[in-house]
C-alpha positions, 0 to 999 in steps of 0.5 A: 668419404661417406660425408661426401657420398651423401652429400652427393646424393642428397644434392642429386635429390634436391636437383630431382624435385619436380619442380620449374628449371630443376632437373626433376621439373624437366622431366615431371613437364616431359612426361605430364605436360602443364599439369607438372605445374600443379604437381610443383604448386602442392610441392611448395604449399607441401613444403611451407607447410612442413616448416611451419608444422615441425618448425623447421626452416632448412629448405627456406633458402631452397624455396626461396630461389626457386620461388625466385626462378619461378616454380613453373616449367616455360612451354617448350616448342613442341609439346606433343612429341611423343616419348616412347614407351621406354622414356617414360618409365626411365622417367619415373625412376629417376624421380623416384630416387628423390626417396632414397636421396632426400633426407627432411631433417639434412642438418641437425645441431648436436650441443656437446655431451648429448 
C-alpha cells in the first residue's frame, strides 16, 4: 500500500508542474497570467538541463508530451477577472505541494547484491 500511496502522490505532483494544459499550468496562468509562460520556458530549459548535467533521462518522455501538447497556457476568455483574495493563496499552496510529491531520481535500478 505505501507503493501505491506514493505512486499517487508523485503523480498528483507531476499534474502540478506549472506548466500548458497541466493542472499547475492552469492555476500558475490563473494567478500571473501570460508570465506563467516564462515561468513553463525556465521549467523545461531547467529540466533539460538537469538530464544532461546528472545524465539522467527519466522525465524524457514527460518533456516530450508536453513539449508535444505545447509548453504554453491558450488565453482564456476573459483574462482580467479577479480572483479574490482567498483564491490566490489557495493557489499557492497547491503548487507548493509539488515539493513534497516530486521526487528527481523516481526509479533507480537496484543490481542484486548491492
Amino acid at each position: 500500500m505505501l507503493d501505491a500511496g506514493w505512486v499517487g502522490i508523485f503523480i498528483t505532483a507531476l499534474n502540478l508542474i506549472p506548466i500548458g494544459q497541466l493542472d499547475g499550468g492552469h492555476m500558475l496562468y490563473c494567478m500571473i497570467g501570460k508570465r506563467a509562460h516564462q515561468v513553463a520556458a525556465g521549467l523545461i530549459v531547467s529540466t533539460f538541463a538537469y538530464m544532461l548535467i546528472t545524465g539522467n533521462i527519466t522525465f524524457m518522455l514527460m518533456l516530450f508530451l508536453i513539449l508535444m501538447m505545447g509548453p504554453y497556457h491558450p488565453p482564456t476568455a476573459n483574462d482580467h477577472v479577479p480572483l479574490g483574495r482567498i483564491r490566490p493563496l489557495l493557489g499557492w499552496l497547491t503548487l507548493a505541494f509539488i515539493l513534497i510529491g516530486f521526487t528527481p531520481t523516481p526509479i533507480v535500478m537496484v543490481t542484486p547484491g548491492q
